[in-house]
C-alpha positions as CSV (number, residue, x, y, z in Angstrom):
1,X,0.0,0.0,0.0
2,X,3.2,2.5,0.9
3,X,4.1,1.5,-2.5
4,X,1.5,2.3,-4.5
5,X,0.6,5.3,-2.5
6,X,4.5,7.0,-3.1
7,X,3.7,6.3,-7.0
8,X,0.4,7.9,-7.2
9,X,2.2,10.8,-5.1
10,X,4.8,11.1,-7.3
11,X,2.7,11.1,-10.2
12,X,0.8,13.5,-8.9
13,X,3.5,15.7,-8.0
14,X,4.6,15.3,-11.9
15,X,1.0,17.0,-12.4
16,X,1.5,19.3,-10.0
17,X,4.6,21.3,-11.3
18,X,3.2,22.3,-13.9
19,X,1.1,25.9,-14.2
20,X,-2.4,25.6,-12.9
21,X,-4.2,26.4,-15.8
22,X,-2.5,23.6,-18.0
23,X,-2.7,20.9,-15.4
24,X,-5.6,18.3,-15.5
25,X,-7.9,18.6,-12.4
26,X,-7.6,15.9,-9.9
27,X,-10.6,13.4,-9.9
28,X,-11.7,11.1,-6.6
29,X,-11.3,7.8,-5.8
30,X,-12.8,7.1,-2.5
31,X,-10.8,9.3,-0.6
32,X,-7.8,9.6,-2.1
33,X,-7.3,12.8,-4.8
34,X,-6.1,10.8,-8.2
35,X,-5.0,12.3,-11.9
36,X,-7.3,12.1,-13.9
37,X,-7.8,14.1,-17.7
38,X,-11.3,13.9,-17.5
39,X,-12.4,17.1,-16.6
40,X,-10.4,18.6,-19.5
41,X,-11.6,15.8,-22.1
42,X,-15.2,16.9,-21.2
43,X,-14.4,20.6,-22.2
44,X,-12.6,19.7,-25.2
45,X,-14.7,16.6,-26.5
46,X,-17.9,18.2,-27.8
47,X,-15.3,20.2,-30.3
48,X,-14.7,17.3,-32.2
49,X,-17.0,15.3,-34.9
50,X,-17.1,13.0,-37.0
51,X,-17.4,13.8,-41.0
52,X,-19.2,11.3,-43.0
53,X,-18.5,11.7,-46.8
54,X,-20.1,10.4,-49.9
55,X,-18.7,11.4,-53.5
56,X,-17.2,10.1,-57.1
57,X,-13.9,9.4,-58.5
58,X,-12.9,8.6,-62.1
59,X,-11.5,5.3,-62.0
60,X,-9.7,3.6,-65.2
61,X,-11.3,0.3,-65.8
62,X,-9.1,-2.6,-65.5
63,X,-9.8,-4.7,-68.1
64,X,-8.3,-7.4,-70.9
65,X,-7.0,-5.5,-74.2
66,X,-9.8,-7.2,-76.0
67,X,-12.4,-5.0,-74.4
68,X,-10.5,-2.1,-76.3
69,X,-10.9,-3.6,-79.8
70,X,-14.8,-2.0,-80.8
71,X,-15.2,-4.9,-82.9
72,X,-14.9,-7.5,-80.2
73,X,-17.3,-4.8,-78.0
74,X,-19.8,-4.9,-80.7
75,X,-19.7,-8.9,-81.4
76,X,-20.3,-9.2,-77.6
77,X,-22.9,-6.3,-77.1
78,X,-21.1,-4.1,-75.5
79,X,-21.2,-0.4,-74.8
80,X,-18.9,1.6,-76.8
81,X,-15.8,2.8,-74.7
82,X,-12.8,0.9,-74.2
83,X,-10.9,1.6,-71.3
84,X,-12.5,4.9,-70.2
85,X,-12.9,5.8,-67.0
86,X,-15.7,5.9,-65.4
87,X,-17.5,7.0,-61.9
88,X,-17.3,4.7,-58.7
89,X,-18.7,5.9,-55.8
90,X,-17.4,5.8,-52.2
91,X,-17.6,6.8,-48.9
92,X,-15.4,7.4,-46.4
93,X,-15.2,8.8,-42.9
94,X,-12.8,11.2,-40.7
95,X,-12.7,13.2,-38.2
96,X,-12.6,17.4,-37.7
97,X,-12.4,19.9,-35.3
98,X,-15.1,22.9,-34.4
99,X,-13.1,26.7,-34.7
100,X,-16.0,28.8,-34.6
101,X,-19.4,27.9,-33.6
102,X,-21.2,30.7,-34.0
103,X,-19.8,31.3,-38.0
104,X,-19.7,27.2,-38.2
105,X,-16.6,26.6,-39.3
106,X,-14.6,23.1,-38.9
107,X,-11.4,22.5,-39.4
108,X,-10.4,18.8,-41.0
109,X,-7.4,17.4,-43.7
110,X,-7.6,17.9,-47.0
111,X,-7.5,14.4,-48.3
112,X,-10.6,13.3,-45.9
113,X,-13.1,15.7,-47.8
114,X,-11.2,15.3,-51.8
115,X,-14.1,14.7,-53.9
116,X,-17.0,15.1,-51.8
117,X,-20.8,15.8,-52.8
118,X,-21.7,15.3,-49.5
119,X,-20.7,15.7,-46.2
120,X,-22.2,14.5,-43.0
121,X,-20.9,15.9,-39.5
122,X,-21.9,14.0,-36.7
123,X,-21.9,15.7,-33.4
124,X,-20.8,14.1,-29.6
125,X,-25.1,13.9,-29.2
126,X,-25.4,12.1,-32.2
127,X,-27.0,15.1,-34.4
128,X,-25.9,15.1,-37.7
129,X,-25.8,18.4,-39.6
130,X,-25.1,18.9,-43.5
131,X,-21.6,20.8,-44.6
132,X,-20.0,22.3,-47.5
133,X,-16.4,23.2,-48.3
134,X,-15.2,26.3,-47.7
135,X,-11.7,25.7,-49.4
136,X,-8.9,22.9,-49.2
137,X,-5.4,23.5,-49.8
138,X,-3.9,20.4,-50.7
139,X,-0.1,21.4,-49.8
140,X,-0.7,21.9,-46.3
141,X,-3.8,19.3,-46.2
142,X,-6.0,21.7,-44.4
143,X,-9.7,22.2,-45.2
144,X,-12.0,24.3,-44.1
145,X,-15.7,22.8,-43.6
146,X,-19.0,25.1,-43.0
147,X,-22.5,24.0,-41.5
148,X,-25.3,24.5,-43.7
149,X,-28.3,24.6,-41.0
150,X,-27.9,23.9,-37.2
151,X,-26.0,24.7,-34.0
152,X,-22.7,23.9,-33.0
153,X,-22.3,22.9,-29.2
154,X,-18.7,24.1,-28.7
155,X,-15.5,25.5,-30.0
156,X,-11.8,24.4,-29.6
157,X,-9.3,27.3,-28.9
158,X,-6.1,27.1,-31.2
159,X,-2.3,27.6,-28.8
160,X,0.6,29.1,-30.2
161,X,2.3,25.8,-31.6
162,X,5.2,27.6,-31.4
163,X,5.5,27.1,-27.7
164,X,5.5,23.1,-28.0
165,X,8.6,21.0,-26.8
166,X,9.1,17.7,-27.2
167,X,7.9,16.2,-23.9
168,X,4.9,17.7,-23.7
169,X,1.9,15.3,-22.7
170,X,-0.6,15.9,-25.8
171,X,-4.0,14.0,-26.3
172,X,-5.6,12.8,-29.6
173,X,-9.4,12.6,-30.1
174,X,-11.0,11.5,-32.9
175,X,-12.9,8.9,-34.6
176,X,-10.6,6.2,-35.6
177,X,-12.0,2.8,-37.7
178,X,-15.5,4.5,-37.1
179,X,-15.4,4.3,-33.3
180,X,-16.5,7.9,-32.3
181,X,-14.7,10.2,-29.9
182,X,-11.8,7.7,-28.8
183,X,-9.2,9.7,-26.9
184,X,-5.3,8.3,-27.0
185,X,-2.9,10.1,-25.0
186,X,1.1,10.4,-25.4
187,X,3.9,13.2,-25.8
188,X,5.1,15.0,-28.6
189,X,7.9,13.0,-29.4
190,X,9.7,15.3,-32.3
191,X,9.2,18.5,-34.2
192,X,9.4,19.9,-37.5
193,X,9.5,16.7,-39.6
194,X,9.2,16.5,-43.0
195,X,9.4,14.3,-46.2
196,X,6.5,12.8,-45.9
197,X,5.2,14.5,-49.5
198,X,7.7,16.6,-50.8
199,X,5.5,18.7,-52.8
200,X,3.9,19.8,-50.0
201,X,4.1,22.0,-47.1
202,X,5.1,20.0,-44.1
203,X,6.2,20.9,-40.7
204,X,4.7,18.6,-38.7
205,X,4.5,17.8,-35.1
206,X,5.3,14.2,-34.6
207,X,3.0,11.9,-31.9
208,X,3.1,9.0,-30.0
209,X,-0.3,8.8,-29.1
210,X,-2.4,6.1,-31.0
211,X,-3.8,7.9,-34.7
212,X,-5.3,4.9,-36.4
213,X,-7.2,5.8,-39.7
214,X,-10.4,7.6,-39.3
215,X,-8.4,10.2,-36.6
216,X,-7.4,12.6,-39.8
217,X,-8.8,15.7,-39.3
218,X,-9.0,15.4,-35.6
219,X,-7.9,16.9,-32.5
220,X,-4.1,17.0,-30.8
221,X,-4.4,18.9,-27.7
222,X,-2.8,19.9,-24.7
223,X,-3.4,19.6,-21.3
224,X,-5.5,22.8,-21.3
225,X,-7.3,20.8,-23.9
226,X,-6.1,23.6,-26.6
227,X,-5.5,22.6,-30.0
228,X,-1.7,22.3,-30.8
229,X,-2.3,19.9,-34.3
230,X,-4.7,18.5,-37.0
231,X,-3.5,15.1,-36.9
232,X,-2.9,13.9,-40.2
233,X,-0.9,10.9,-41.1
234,X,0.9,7.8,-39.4
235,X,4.0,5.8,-40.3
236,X,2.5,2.1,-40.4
237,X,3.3,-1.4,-41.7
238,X,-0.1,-2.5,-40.8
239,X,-2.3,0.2,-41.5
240,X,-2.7,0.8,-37.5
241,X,-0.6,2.6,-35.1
242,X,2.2,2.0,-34.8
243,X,3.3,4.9,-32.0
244,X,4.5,7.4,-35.0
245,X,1.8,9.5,-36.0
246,X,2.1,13.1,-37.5
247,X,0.1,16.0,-36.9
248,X,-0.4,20.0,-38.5
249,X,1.0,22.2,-36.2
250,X,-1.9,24.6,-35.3
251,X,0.2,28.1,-36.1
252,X,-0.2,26.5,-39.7
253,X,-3.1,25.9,-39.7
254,X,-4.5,28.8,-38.4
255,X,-2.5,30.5,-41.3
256,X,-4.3,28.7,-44.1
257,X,-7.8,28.7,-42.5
258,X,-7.9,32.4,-42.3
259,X,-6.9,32.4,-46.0
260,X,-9.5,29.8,-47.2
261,X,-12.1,31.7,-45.2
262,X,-11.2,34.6,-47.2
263,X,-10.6,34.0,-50.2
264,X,-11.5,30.1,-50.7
265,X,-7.9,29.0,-51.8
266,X,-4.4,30.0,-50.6
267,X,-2.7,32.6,-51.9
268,X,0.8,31.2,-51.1
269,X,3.8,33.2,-51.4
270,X,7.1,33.2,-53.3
271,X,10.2,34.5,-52.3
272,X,12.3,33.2,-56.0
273,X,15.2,31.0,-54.8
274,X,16.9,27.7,-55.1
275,X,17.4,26.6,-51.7
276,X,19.7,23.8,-49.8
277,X,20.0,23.3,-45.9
278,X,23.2,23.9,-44.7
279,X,25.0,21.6,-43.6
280,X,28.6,21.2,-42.3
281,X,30.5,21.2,-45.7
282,X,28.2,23.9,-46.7
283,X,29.5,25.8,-43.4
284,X,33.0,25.2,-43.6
285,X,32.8,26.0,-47.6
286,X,31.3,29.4,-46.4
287,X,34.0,29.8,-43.1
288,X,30.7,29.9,-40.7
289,X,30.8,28.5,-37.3
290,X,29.1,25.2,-36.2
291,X,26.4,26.4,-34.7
292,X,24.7,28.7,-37.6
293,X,21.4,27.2,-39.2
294,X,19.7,28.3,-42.2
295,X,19.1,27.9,-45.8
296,X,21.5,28.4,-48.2
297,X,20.6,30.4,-51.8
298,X,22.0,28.6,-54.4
299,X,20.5,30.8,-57.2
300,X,17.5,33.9,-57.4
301,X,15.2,33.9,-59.8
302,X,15.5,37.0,-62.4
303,X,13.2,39.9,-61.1
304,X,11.6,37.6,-58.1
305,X,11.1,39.1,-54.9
306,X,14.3,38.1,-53.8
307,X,16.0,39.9,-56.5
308,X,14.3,43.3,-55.8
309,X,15.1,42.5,-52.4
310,X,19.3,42.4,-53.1
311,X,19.3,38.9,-52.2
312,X,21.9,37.0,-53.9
313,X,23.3,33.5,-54.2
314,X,25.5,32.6,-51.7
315,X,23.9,34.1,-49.3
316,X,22.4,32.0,-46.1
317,X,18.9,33.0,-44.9
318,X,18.9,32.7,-41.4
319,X,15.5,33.8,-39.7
320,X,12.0,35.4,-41.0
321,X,10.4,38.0,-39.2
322,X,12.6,37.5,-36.3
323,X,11.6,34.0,-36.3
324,X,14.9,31.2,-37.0
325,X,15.1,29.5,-40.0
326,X,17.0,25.6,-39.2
327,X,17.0,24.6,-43.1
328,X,15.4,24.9,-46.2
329,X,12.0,22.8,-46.0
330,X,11.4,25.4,-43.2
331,X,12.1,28.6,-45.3
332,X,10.2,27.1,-47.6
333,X,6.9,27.0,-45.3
334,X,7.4,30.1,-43.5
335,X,7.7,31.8,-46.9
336,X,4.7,29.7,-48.1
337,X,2.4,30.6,-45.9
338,X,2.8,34.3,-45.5
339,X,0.4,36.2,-47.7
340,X,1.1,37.4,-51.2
341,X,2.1,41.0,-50.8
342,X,3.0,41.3,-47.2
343,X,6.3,42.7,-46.5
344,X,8.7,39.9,-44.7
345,X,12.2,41.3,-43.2
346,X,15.0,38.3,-43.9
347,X,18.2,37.8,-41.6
348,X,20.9,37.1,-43.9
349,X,25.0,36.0,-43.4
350,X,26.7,37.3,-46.5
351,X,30.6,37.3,-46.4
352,X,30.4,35.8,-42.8
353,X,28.9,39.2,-42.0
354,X,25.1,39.9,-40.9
355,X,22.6,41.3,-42.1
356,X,18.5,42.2,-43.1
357,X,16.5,43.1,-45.6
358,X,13.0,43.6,-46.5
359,X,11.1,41.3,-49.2
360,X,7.4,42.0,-50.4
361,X,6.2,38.3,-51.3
362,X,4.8,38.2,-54.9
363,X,1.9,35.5,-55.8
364,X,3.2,32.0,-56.6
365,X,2.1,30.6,-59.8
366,X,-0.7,27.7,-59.7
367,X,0.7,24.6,-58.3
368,X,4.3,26.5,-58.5
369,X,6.5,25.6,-56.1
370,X,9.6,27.0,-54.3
371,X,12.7,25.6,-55.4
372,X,14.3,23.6,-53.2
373,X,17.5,21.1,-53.6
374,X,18.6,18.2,-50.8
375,X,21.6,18.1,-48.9
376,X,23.2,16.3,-51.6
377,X,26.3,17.1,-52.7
378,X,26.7,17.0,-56.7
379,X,30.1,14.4,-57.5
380,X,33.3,15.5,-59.1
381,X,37.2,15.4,-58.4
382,X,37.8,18.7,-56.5
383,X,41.4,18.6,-58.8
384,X,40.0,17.5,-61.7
385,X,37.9,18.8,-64.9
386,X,39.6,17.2,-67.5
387,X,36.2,16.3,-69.1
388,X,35.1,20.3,-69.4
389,X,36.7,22.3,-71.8
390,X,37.7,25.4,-70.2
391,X,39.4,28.6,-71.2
392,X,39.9,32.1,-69.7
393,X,38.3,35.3,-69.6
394,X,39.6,38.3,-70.0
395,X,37.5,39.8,-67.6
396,X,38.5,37.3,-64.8
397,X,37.2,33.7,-64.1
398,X,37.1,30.5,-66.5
399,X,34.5,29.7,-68.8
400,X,33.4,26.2,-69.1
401,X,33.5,26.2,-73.3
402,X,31.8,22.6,-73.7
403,X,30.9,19.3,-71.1
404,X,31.5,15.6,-72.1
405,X,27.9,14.2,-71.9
406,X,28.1,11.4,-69.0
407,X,30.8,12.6,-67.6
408,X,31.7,13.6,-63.6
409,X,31.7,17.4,-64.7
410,X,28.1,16.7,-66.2
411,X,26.8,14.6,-63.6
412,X,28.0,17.4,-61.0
413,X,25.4,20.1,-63.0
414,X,28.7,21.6,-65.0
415,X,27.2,23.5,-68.4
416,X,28.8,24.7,-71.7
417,X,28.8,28.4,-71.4
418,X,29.1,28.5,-67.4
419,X,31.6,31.1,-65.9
420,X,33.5,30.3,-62.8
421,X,34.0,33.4,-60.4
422,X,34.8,31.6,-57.2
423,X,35.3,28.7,-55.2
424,X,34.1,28.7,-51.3
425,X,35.0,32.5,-51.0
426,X,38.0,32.2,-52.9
427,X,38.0,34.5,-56.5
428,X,38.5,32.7,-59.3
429,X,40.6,34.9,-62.3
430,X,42.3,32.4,-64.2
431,X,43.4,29.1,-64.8
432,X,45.8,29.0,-62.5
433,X,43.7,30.1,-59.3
434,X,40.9,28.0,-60.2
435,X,43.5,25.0,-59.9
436,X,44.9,26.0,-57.0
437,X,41.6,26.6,-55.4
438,X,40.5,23.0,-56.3
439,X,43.5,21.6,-55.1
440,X,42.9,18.8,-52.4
441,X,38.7,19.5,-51.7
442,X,36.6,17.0,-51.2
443,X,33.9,19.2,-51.5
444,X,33.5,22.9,-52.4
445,X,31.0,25.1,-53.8
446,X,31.2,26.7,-56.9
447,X,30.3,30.5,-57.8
448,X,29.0,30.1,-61.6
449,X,27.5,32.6,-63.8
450,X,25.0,31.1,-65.7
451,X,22.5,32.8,-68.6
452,X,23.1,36.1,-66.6
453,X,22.5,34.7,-63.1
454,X,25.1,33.6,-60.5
455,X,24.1,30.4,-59.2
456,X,26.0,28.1,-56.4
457,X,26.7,24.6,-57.1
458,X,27.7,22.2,-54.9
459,X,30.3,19.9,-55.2
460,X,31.7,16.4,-53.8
């Protein structure tokens, strides 16, 4: 009994440290005081729904090459038509979150509402109300949902996702394999992953608490039963959890919401760069310390905003709007999801040296997306480029007169008609420096000119 009552005590003490208004309210068990999440899963519960879809999507027909030939069609009867595709009906079920009662707007994934004509949201009292899409952004995987006729019984506050740390206790509800309102608990177990679809925007907050399918859309929340995440997507060899699950940090979503409420799509931003993370060869290459994170420009699109901004390749972008910038997939989201035309200030290390500027974001192109390269290093000899033809310039550098196709100097992104000005922050004037520059390097980076825009390529 000592035993069990120095565990509950020191789980309750857990509890206990942290602020007030975040910790769960103690329940009763006979007479001893006991943890319990209850009291904030009753707040937070009526929130969530469930969302019932029913819709159409073209499906090719799978079907022998014979049905193709119209003869055979016609000998057998057969409606003209081939392979076509054709309509199949389906429905499907997920889960989504209630923002604003009073204007009826839910919040829910993307992918659980793609091709809907109809959409059922099923309340914690079992009333089911008719919606309609507001707007769905399909890089992000956020939708907006809004009810046609009826009352909404509660709302769910969105936190400052900003402020999670791996650790925190967070709690899942949703409606997983149709059984409504299960709650799962865990902690955030990492932040800002990514690579899950790499045309998308993705910066999500990774969960150990149990997302099975039929939780997308729902609820991760903290213990003041706040919504930190749309959960979204699990790692899974079985189709069940399997303790990794993935969830839209809510600052995101909040950001794409308020631009599908507006304007029914998202207006996402461009700065007009080529982008890598940098990494330690990238560091050393530039002579930065260790300890400095951020995205390296490898080349600026001609009159983006970047350009009019002074930004230039070579350059590492190091925080937006005051906020840090760790690699490239996040300058890529923080510049997606700021609105076309707002005015962005950029921390920048040029020459070792830093510094800021201002941007105004222009409007990306449909389905355009920022460029962005890997950590991979292109591959070449640092000494040798035997297979380029190469000459000098009377104005300083060496031009690259013509590649052998196949070769390391192609493989490594090497063009006919690209001018060498540097290596690392070493000036490149002749023959003769570029040489010695190379000499030894396992890996380098290259200062090119290229069809009137300096571009960095990397080299192993």
């Amino acid at each position: 009994m000592k035993k069990f009552l120095g565990a509950a005590l020191a789980t309750l003490a857990i509890v206990a440290m942290a602020p007030p208004a975040s910790a769960a309210l103690p329940a009763m068990a006979g007479t001893e005081a006991m943890p319990s999440l209850s009291p904030m899963i009753k707040r937070a519960a009526p929130a969530v729904v469930n969302i019932g879809v029913r819709g159409t999507v073209q499906q090719q027909r799978g079907q022998h090459p014979f049905f193709d030939d119209p003869e055979f069609r016609r000998f057998f009867g057969m409606p003209p038509g081939g392979g076509t595709p054709q309509e199949r009906e389906f429905q499907s079920a997920g889960s989504g979150v209630i923002v604003d009662m009073r204007q009826g707007y839910i919040v829910t994934n993307a992918h659980v509402v793609e091709n809907a004509k109809d959409i059922t949201v099923t309340l914690l009292d079992d009333r089911e109300l008719k919606a309609e899409i507001v707007g769905a952004d399909k890089g992000s995987d956020v939708a907006v949902l809004k009810i046609k006729d009826g009352k909404l019984p509660a709302e769910m506050r969105l936190a400052d996702s900003a402020g999670l740390e791996v650790g925190d206790f967070v709690i899942a509800i949703g409606n997983p394999f149709g059984l409504q309102h299960t709650v799962t608990s865990g902690i955030v177990s990492a932040l800002g992953r990514s690579g899950l679809n790499p045309d998308g925007y993705e910066d999500f907050i990774q969960t150990d608490a149990a997302i099975n399918p039929g939780n997308s859309g729902g609820a991760l929340v903290n213990l003041r039963g706040e919504l930190v995440g749309i959960n979204s997507a699990i790692l899974s060899r079985s189709g069940g959890s399997m303790g990794i699950g993935f969830a839209i940090p809510a600052n995101m979503v909040k950001s794409v919401m308020d631009q599908l409420i507006k304007y029914g799509t998202v207006k996402r931003g461009l700065l007009g760069v080529s982008i890598l993370s940098l990494n330690g060869d990238y560091r050393q290459s530039l002579g930065l310390g260790a300890d400095v994170q951020g995205a390296l420009v490898s080349q600026v699109v001609e009159g983006s905003a970047a350009a009019k901004a002074g930004i230039e390749a070579g350059d590492v972008i190091t925080s937006v709007n005051g906020q840090p910038v760790k690699g490239a997939a996040e300058l890529r989201n923080q510049i997606g999801m700021l609105r076309v035309g707002q005015e962005v200030e950029l921390g920048l290390i040029r020459d070792t040296k830093p510094r800021k500027v201002k941007a105004l974001i222009a409007e990306a192109a449909p389905d355009a997306v920022q460029a962005e390269a890997g950590d991979a290093h292109s591959s070449l000899a640092g000494a040798e480029l035997a297979d380029a033809t190469t000459a000098q310039v009377a104005g300083g550098g060496v031009l690259i007169r013509s590649v052998e196709p196949g070769s390391p100097a192609a493989a490594a992104g090497l063009r006919a008609n690209d001018l060498i000005l540097g290596v690392n922050r070493v000036r490149v004037t002749n023959l003769a420096t570029l040489r010695e520059a190379l000499k030894d390097r396992e890996s380098f980076l290259l200062q090119l000119r290229r069809g009137g825009q300096n571009v960095i390529l990397p080299i192993r």
